[in-house]
C-alpha positions, 0 to 999 in steps of 0.5 A: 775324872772332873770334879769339885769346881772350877779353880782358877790358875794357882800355885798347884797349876803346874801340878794340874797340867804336869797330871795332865800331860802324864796321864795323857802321856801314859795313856796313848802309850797303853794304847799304842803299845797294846796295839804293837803288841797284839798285833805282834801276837795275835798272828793276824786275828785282827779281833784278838788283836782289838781285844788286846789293845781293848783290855789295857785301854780300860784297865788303864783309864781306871788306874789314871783317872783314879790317881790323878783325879784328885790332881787336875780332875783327869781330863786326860782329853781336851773333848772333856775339858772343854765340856768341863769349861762349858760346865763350869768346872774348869776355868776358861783361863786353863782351858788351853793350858790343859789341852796343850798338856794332853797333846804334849803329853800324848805325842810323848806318850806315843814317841816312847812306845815307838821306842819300847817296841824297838821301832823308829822313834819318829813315825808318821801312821799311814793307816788311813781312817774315814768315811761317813760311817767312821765319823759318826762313830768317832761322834757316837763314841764321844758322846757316849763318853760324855755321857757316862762322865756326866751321869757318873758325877751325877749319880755315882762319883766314886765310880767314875774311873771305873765308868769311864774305862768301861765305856771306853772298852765297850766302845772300841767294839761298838763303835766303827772308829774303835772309838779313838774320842780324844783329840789329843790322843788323835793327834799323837797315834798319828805318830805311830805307824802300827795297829792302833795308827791314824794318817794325818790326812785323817786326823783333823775330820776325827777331831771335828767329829770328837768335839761335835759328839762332845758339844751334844753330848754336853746339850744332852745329858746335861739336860737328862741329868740336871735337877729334879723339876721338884727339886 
């Protein structure tokens, strides 16, 4: 995940938004896929069929983060990225590079595990996703991942790829939403009409409700894990 400062665009830019893209591609291919998959087993058990879409999810973001880390930080999320900027860790002028990264690479990723599973390539979800408690899920579950993120680079970096997939799996079940907290990743289930969709109608609250639990949750753990006072 994020580290080491903020780096303006250079020769290894291409490099840190084809990371990006394939990471965030990989991603919401695990996640979509696993969906496809533990529904096709999980003969109708929507809870095992969650704890197969939960496994892959973290083991994953593990795996990603860890390689790719060294790369483009990992973002892997225009959420973190944002709060990345807003910390000074990236550079606003690869700010939106970045973010166009993850939800190209996302939609890639979701069109390609449409394709694994042998079903139509191009799908629009129509799993509509919502209501007051959905959102505050989808806000507590960012703000939760920013929280680990930062915590992790505070106190424990070697530890952030575990960290992050950890949080990730335990808020797909403490979470209403199953802590969807991406906004790329949003956007591109949205292209997969299986277990782990989104209708586009509920697309643009999920993402309003990301970057609102991202932004607080930058004010803060931001705060809880600055400096010392005596330091």
């Amino acid at each position: 995940m994020p580290t080491g400062s903020a780096k303006v665009a250079g020769p290894d830019f291409p490099r840190q938004l084809a990371a990006e893209a394939l990471g965030t591609g990989l991603l919401v291919a695990t996640v979509i896929g696993s969906g496809i998959m533990a529904a096709r087993l999980a003969a109708g058990n929507t809870a095992l069929a969650l704890l197969g879409n939960t496994i892959p999810t973290g083991a994953i973001l593990v795996v990603l983060i860890t390689i790719l880390g060294p790369i483009s930080g990992a973002h892997l999320n225009p959420a973190v990225s944002l709060v990345m900027a807003l910390r000074k860790r990236l550079a606003w002028n690869q700010l939106a590079s970045y973010a166009a990264a993850q939800v190209a690479g996302g939609c890639a990723g979701a069109l390609l595990a449409n394709a694994m599973f042998d079903l139509p390539v191009m799908q629009v979800a129509t799993t509509v996703r919502g209501g007051a408690g959905q959102l505050i899920g989808e806000t507590v579950a960012t703000f939760s991942l920013i929280g680990a993120i930062l915590g992790a680079l505070r106190f424990a970096p070697q530890s952030v790829p575990l960290i992050v997939g950890l949080t990730i799996s335990a808020a797909y079940w403490f979470t209403s939403s199953t802590s969807f907290a991406n906004p790329a990743v949003t956007l591109a289930r949205a292209l997969a009409d299986s277990f782990a969709g989104i209708a586009p109608a509920s697309v643009p609250a999920f993402i309003v409700a990301q970057l609102a639990g991202a932004l607080a949750g930058l004010g803060v753990w931001g705060w809880l894990f600055g400096p010392n006072p005596e330091s």
